[in-house]
C-alpha positions as CSV (number, residue, x, y, z in Angstrom):
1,X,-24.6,27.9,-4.1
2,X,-27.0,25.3,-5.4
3,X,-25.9,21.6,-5.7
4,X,-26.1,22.2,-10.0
5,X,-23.6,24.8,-9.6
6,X,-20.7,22.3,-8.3
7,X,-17.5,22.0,-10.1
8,X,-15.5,18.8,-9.6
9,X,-12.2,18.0,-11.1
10,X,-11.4,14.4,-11.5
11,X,-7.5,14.6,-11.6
12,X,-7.0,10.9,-12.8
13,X,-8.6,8.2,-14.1
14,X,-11.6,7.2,-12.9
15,X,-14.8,4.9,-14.7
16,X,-17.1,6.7,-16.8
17,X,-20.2,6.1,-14.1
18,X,-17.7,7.9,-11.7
19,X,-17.2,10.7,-14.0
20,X,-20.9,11.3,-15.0
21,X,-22.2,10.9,-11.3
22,X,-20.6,14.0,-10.8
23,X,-21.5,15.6,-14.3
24,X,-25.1,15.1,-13.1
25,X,-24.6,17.3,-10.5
26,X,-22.7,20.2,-12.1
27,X,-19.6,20.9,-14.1
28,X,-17.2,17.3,-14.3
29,X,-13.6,18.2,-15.5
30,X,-10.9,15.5,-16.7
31,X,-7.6,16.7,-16.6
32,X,-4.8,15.4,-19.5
33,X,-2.4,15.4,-16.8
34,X,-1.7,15.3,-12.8
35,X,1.4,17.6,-12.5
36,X,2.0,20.1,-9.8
37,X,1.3,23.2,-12.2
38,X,-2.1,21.4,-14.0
39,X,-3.7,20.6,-10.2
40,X,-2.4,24.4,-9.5
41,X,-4.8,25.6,-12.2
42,X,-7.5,23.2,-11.9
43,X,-7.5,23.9,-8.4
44,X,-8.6,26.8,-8.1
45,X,-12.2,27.2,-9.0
46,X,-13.4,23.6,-8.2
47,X,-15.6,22.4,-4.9
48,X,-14.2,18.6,-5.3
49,X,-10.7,17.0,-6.6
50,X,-10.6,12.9,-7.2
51,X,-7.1,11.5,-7.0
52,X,-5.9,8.4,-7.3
53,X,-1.5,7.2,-6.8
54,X,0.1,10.1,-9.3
55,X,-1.4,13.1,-7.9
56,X,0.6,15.1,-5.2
57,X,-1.7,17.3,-3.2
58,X,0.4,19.3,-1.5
59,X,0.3,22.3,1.2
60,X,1.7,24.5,-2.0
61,X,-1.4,22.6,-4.4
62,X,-4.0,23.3,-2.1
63,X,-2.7,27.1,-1.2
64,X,-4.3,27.9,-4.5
65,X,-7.9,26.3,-4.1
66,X,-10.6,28.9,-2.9
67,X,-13.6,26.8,-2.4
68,X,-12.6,23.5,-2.3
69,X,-14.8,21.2,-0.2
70,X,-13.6,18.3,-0.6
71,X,-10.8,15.2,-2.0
72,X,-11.7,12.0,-2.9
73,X,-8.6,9.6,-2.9
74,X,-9.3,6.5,-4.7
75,X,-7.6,3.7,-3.0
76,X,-6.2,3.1,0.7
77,X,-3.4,5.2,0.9
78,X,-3.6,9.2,1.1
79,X,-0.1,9.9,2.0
80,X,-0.2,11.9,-1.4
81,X,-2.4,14.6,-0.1
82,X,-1.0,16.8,2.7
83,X,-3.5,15.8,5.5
84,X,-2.3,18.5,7.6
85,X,-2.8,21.3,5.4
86,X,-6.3,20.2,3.9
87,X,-7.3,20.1,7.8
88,X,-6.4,23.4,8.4
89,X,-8.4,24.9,5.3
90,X,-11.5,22.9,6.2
91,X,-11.0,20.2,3.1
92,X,-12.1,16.8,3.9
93,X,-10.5,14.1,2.7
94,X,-12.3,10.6,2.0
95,X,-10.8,7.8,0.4
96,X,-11.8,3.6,-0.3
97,X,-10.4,1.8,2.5
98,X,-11.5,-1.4,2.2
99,X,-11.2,-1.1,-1.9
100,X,-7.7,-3.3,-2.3
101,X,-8.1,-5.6,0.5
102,X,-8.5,-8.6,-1.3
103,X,-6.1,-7.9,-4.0
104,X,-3.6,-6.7,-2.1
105,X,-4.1,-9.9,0.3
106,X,-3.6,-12.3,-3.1
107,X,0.0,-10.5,-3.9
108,X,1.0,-11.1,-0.6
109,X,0.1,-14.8,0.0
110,X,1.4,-15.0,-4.3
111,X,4.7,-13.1,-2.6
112,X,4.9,-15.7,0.2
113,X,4.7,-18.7,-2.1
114,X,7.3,-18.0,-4.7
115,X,9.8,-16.8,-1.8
116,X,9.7,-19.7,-0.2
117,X,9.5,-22.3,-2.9
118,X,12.1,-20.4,-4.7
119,X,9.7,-19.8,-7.8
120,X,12.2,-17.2,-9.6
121,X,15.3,-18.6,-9.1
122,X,14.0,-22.5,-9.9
123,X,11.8,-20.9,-13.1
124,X,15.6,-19.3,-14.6
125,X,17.7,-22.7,-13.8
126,X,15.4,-24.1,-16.3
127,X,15.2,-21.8,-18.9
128,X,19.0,-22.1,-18.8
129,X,18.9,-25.9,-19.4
130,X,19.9,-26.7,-15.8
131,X,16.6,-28.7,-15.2
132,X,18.7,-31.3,-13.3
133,X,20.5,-29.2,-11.2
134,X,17.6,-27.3,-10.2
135,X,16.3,-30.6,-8.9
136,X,19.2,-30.9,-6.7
137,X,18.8,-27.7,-5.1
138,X,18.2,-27.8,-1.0
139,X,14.6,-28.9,-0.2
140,X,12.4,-26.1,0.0
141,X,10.4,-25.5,3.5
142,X,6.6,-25.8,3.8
143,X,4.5,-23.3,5.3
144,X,2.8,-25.1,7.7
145,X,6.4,-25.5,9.5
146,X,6.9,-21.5,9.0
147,X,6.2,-18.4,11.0
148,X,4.7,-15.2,9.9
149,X,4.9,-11.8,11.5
150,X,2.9,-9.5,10.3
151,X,3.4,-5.7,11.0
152,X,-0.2,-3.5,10.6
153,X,-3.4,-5.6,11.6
154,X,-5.7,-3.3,9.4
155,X,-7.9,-4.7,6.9
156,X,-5.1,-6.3,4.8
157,X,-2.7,-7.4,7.4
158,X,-5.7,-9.4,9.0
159,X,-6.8,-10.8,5.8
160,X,-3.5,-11.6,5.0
161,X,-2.9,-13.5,8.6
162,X,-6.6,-15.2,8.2
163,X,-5.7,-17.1,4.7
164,X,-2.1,-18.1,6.2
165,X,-3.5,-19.0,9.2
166,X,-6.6,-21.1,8.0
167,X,-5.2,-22.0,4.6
168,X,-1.5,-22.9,5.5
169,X,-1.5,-23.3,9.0
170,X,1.3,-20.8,9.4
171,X,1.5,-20.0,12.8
172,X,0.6,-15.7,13.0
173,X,2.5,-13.2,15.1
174,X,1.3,-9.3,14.7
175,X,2.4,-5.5,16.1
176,X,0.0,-2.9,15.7
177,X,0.4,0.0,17.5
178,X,-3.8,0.0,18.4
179,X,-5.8,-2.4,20.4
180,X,-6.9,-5.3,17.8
181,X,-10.0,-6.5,18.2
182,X,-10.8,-10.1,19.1
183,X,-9.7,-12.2,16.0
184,X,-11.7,-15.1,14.7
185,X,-8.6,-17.2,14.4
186,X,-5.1,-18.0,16.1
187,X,-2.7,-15.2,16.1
188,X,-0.3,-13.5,19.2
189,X,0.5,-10.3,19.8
190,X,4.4,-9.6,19.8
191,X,6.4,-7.0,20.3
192,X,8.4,-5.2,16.8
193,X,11.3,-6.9,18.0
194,X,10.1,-10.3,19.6
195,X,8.0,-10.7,15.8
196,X,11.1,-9.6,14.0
197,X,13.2,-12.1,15.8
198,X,10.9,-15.0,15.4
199,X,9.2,-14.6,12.4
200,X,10.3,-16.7,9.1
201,X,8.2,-14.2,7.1
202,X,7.6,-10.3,7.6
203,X,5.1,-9.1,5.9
204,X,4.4,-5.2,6.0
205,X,0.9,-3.9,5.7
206,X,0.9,-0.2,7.4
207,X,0.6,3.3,5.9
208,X,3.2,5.8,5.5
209,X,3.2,8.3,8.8
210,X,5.6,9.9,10.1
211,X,6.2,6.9,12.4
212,X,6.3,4.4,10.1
213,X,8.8,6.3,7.4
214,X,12.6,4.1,7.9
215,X,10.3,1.8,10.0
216,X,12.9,-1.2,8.4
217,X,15.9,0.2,8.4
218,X,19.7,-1.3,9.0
219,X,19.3,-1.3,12.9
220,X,15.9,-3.1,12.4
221,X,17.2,-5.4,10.0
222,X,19.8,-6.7,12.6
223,X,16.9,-7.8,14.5
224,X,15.1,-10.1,12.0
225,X,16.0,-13.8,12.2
226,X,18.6,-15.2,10.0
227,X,17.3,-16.2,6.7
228,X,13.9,-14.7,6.9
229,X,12.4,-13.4,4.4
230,X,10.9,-9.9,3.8
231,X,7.9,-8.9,2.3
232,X,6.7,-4.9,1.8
233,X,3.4,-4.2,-0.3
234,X,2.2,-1.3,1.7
235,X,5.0,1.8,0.7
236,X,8.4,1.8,-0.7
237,X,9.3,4.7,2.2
238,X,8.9,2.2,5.1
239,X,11.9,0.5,3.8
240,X,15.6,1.8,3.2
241,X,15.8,-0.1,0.0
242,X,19.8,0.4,0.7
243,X,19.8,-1.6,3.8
244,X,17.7,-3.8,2.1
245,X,20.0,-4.7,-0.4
246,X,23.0,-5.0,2.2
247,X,20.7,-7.5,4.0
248,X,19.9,-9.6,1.2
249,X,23.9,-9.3,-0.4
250,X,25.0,-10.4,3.3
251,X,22.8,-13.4,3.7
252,X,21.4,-12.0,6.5
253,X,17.8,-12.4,4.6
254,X,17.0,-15.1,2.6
255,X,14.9,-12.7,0.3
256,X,12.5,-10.0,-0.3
257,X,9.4,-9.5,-2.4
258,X,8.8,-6.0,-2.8
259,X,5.3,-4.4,-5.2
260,X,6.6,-0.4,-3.5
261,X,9.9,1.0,-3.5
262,X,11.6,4.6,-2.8
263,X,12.2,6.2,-4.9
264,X,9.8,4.6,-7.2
265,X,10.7,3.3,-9.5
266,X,14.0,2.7,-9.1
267,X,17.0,3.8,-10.9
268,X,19.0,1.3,-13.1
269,X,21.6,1.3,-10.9
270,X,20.2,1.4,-7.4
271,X,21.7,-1.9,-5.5
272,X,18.2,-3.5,-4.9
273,X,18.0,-4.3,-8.3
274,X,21.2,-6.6,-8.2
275,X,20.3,-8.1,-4.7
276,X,19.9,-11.6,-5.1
277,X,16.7,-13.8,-3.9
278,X,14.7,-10.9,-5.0
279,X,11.0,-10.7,-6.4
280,X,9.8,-7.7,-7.4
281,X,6.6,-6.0,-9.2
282,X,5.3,-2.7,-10.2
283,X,3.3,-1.5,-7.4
284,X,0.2,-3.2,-8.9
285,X,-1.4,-4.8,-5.6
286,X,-4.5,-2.6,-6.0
287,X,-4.6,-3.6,-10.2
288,X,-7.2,-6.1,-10.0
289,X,-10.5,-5.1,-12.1
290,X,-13.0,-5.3,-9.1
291,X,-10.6,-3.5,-6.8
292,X,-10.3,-0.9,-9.1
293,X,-14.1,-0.7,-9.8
294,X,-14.2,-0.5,-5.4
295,X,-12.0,2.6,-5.8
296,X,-14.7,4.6,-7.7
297,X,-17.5,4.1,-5.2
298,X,-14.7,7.2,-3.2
299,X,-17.2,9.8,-5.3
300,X,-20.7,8.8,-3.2
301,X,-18.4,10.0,-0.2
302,X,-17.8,13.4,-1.9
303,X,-21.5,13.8,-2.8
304,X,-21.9,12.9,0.5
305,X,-19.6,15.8,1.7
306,X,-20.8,18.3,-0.9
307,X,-23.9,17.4,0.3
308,X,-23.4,18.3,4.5
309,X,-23.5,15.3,5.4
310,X,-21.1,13.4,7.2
311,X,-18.5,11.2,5.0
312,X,-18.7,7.4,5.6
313,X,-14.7,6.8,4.9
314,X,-12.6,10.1,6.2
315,X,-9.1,9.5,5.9
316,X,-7.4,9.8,9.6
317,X,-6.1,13.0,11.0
318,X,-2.1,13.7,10.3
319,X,-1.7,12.8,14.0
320,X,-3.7,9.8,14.3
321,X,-1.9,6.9,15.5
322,X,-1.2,4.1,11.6
């Protein structure tokens, strides 16, 4: 098959340069919509698929493709795609890691801030006309005094650490279940439950594996330290969002920020939505303009792959340690 005669199918949205780099080298087809039956069809006759958060590429999805090469996720997170079953039917995978670290990083530190200077609840005392007693609220801590535990030293947990560290002079405590390279500031190594138990802040920056699924669950929530805080912009699934909500009602937590949730969104009715000390947004830590423009440089990896030629950014194997 001659390189003119590729057929990609660009699932989601993606920038116009995106689209045509691919036109320029065969057939480029948008899709209206990213449903199970519409990737089914398009599926089928196509050498690449681009995804972004909406599409579900499952073991059923990719049963139907006969010459797919390749799938290009746009963004960090491919727990979207069945990883196991592209594997086995010689599909590679590539996807932007480094695309949202800076954006991501800003929601966090943005997270941290209003949590612990009480941003939402001081910003509603006002609009109610209780300007004065809003004054007279407990005096809020600084961060310089705080600890931060952050659990996933990849690109955006470090990031993250750095600007508290350097910026705030937080002091940093971190779990990764992989060696972390020397770090070019101060930060210790702690144990889940040592950094649960010491840490003022939590701040959750792995991917969604099998291992880290329930990661902060009831049980774990018992360990954090009394009137911590929680914050989760990595996937709703790491945290039971019920146990959660017990926390926070309890007391045990001072409060949570959360930009993921499961199911997502939530219904009306779930309890995390009535949880006091709460802070929430739409999963919009990648939804910056530059880190969405970093997300479409994911189609030079499928050239790349359509190409022979190794892929710079392969997402990790099923089995590969988070």
């Amino acid at each position: 098959m001659s390189r003119h005669d590729w057929k990609t199918v660009f699932a989601e949205s993606y920038s116009d340069q995106a689209v045509e780099r691919l036109r320029a080298l065969g057939e480029a087809v948008v899709l209206e919509a990213c449903d199970e039956e519409s990737l089914m069809q398009a599926i089928e006759d196509c050498d690449a698929l681009l995804v972004r958060t909406s599409s579900k590429v499952t073991a059923e999805v990719l049963a139907r493709a006969r010459r797919l090469r390749v799938i290009g996720r746009g963004g960090v997170g491919v727990d979207n795609i069945d990883l196991a079953a592209a594997r086995e039917r010689g599909i590679a995978v590539v996807h932007t890691p480094g695309a949202a670290t800076e954006a991501a990083a800003d929601l966090t530190i943005g997270f941290i801030v209003a949590l612990v200077r009480r941003f939402r609840l001081v910003d509603a005392m006002v609009r109610a006309g209780e300007f004065r007693e809003a004054r007279r609220l407990p005096p809020a801590a600084e961060l310089l005094e705080l600890t931060l535990g952050i659990v996933g030293m990849g690109r955006i947990g470090t990031e993250v650490a750095r600007r508290c560290r350097t910026a705030f002079d937080m002091k940093i405590l971190y779990n990764d279940i992989r060696p972390i390279a020397p770090l070019d500031f101060s930060a210790e190594p702690r144990s889940k439950d040592q950094l649960y138990a010491e840490s003022d802040i939590v701040s959750l920056h792995v991917p969604l594996t099998g291992q880290t699924r329930g990661l902060i669950d009831s049980g774990t929530l018992c360990q954090f330290k009394r009137g911590s805080y929680l914050i989760n912009t990595a996937r709703g699934a790491v945290v039971d969002s019920e146990a959660l909500a017990d926390a926070l009602k309890n007391g045990d937590l001072a409060g949570a920020a959360l930009d993921v949730f499961e199911p997502e969104p939530l219904p009306a009715d779930h309890p995390l939505l009535s949880a006091p000390n709460t802070l929430f947004t739409a999963h919009i830590g990648a939804r910056t303009g530059p880190a969405q423009a970093r997300m479409n440089d994911v189609v030079e990896d499928v050239v790349r792959v359509l190409e022979g030629k190794p892929p710079l950014y392969p997402a990790a194997p099923p089995d590969a340690a988070p």
